[in-house]
N, C-alpha and C positions, 0 to 999 in steps of 0.2 A: 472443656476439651476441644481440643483445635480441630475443624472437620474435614473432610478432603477435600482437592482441589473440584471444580467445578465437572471435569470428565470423568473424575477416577469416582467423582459422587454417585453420576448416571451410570456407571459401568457398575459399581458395586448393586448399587439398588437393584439394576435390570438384572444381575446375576441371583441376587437375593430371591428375586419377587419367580424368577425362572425354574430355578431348584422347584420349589413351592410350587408352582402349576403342575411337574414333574410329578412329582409325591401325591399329589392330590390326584392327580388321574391315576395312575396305578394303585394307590389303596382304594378308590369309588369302586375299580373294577373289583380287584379281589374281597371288599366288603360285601356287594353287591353278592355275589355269588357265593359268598357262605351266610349270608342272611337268607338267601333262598333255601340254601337245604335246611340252615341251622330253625329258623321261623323266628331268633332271639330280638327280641326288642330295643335291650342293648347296640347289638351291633346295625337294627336300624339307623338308631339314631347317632351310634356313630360315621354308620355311612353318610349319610345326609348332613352328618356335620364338615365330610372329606369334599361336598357334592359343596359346599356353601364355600370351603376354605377354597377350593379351586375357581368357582366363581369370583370369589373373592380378588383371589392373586389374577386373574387375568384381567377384570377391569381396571386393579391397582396397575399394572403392569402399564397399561395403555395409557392413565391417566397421569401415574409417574413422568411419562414422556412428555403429557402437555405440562408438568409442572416444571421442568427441564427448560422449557423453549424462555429464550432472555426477554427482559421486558422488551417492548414494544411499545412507540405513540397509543397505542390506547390500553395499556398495563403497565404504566411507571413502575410499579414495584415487582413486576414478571407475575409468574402464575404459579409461585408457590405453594396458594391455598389449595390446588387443586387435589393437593395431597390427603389435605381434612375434607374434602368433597368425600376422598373415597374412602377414608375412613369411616367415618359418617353412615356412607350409603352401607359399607361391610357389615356393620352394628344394627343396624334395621332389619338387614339380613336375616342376622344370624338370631335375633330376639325372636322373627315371623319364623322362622323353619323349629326353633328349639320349641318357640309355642306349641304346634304341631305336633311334635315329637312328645312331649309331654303331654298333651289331647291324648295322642292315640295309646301310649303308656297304661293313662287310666283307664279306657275301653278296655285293654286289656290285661289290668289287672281284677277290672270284674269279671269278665273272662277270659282266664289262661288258656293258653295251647300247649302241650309239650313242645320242647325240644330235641333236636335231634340234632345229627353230627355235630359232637360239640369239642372233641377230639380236632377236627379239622380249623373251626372256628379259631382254638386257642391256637393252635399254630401260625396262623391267619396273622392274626392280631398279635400276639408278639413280637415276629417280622416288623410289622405295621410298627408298633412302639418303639422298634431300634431305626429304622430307617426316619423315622420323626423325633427324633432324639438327635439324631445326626445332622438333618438340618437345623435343627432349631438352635446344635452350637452352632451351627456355620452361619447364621443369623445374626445370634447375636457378637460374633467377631464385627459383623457388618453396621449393625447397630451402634456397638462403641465406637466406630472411627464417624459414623453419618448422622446419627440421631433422627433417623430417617421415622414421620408418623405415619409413612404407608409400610414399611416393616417393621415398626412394634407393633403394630394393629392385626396385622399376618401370622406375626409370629407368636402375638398372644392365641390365634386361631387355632395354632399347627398345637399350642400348650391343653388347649382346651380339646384337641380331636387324641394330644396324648393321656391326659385325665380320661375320655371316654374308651379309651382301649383299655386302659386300668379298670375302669369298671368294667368294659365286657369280661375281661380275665375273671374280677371278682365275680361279677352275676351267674356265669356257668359254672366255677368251680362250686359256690354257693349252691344250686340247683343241682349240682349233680351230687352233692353231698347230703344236702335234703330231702332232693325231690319236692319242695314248693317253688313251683312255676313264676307264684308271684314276686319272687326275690327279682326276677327278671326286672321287671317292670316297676318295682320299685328303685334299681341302680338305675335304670333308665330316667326316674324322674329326679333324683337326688342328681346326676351328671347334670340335666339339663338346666335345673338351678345355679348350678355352679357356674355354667356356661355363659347364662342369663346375666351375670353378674357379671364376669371379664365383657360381653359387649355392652353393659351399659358403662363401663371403664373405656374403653373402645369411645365411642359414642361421646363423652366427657370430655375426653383429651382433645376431639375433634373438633367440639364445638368450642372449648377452649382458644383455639386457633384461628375460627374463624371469627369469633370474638373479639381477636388481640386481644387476650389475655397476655399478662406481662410475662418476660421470661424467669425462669426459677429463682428464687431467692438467692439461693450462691452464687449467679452469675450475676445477679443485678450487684451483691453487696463488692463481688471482686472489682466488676468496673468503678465503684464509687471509692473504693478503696486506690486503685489506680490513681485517681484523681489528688486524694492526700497526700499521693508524692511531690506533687508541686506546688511550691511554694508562693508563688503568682497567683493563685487559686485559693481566693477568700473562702468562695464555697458552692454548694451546688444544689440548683432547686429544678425543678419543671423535667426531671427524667421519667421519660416515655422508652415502654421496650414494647415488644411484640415478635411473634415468628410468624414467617411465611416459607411454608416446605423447609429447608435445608437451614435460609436465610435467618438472620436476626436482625433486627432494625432499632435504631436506639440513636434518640436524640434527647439532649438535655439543654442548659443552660450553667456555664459556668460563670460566678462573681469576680472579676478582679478589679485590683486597685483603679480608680480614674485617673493616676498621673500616667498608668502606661502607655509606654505607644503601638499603634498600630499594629507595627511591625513585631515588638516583642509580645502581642498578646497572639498575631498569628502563629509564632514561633512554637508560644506554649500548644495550643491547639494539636498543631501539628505533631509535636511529641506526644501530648495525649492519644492522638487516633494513634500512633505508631506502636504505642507500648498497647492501647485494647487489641488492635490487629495481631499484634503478635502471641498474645493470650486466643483470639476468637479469628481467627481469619476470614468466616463468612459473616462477618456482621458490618451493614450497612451506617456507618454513624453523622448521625448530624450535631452542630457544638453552636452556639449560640453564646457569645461575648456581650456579656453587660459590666458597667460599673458596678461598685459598693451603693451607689446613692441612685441606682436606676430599678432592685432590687426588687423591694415591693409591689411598685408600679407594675414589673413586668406580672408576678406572681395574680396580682389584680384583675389585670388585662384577660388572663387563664382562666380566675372562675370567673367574670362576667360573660366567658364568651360560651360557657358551659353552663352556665344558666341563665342564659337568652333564651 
């Protein structure tokens, strides 16, 4: 998918990642203050997951913008990882607070407290559910044009604090149709498992990145497919991809015949990047021209220098 231009990048992100602080400070406050009357456990830990998400978006926010700044003499390839820095850091987050929240779940599932205004709560938390619903499509609009890994990581946050307003709905209608306390705190540690799971997803995608881990399968096979249109183009070995932030980076080595010249092998080159740029607009490419009979040797040269 072709991604936006380099300002409409920074302006969608920073509008994304804005909403998102937005939401998160007014549901902290109104969770906050029906977890007081209400005492549910539930809506603890959904607050604390609103109190995480907004922490969240605001470091993303900030660190978005060092990911933004163009390389530099000492960041040839800019400071896209900064992205999976904050991913990364969001998912450690959210694994230590949900820890927590499932700690104190089970304290109080040995012992329960009634609850109270629970009438207020569900009203609370429904709001809560359509205003984060709201953004999360307006997210993911932002998503499909950027393939931004500091707003999928937010946005899987905003999915997981709407899972946990799901369960506070179920745990108090549950408890007010029972009357067992413990239903509470058993939604409460069912969510946080759930939770547990999207940031070690989180966390994965991150470390994938700063990894260089290669890019997705479709797009590695689209660009190698590219390549089959040209017929100067024996074949194609030694392709490297990788992401940083927004960017993609992808160098290979194409074979062509040894009688060509120079000139016609820069020519094909050059339509190569033309026709990926025109499929990947932010992707970095590098192309590497050898003969048919320089082939192996080059292939060679790769793993001795990876198992030096």
């Amino acid at each position: 998918m072709e991604q936006a231009g380099k300002k409409s990048y920074g302006g969608l992100i920073k509008s994304a990642i804005s909403v998102s602080i937005g939401l998160a400070v007014l549901l902290t406050f109104s969770k906050c203050a029906v977890w007081l009357f209400s005492g549910s456990e539930t809506m603890l830990a959904s607050m604390l997951d609103s109190v995480m998400d907004g922490l969240g978006a605001v470091i993303t926010f900030f660190v978005v913008r060092v990911s933004l700044v163009p390389p530099d003499a000492e960041h040839n390839f800019g400071h896209g990882k900064a992205e999976a820095i904050a991913g990364l850091f969001q998912s450690v987050i959210v694994i230590i607070t949900v820890g927590l929240v499932i700690w104190h779940s089970i304290l109080k599932l040995i012992e329960p407290e009634p609850l109270t205004h629970t009438g207020m709560a569900l009203v609370v938390t429904v709001i809560s559910m359509l205003l984060e619903w709201a953004v999360i499509t307006y997210q993911h609009r932002i998503i499909d044009i950027t393939q931004s890994a500091a707003v999928k990581a937010d946005n899987i946050h905003l999915k997981a604090d709407l899972f946990f307003n799901l369960g506070v709905v179920l745990s108090l209608v549950t408890v007010a149709l029972t009357g067992l306390q413990a239903f509470d705190s058993v939604f409460a540690i069912i969510l946080g498992l759930i939770i547990l799971y999207g940031a070690f997803s989180i966390g994965r995608t991150a470390m994938n990145m700063l990894l260089d881990h290669e890019l997705p399968e479709p797009i590695v096979n689209d660009i190698l497919e590219m390549t089959r249109r040209f017929p100067d183009i024996c074949s194609v070995h030694g392709m490297r991809t990788r992401q940083s932030g927004h960017v993609y980076f992808l160098q290979m080595h194409i074979v062509m015949s040894a009688n060509i010249t120079l000139a016609e092998a820069h020519h094909v080159t050059d339509e190569l990047e033309k026709c990926i740029h025109a499929r990947y607009s932010n992707v970095d490419v590098i192309i590497h021209v050898e003969p048919e009979d320089n082939e192996c040797e080059e292939k060679e040269k790769v793993k001795q220098l990876y198992n030096s």
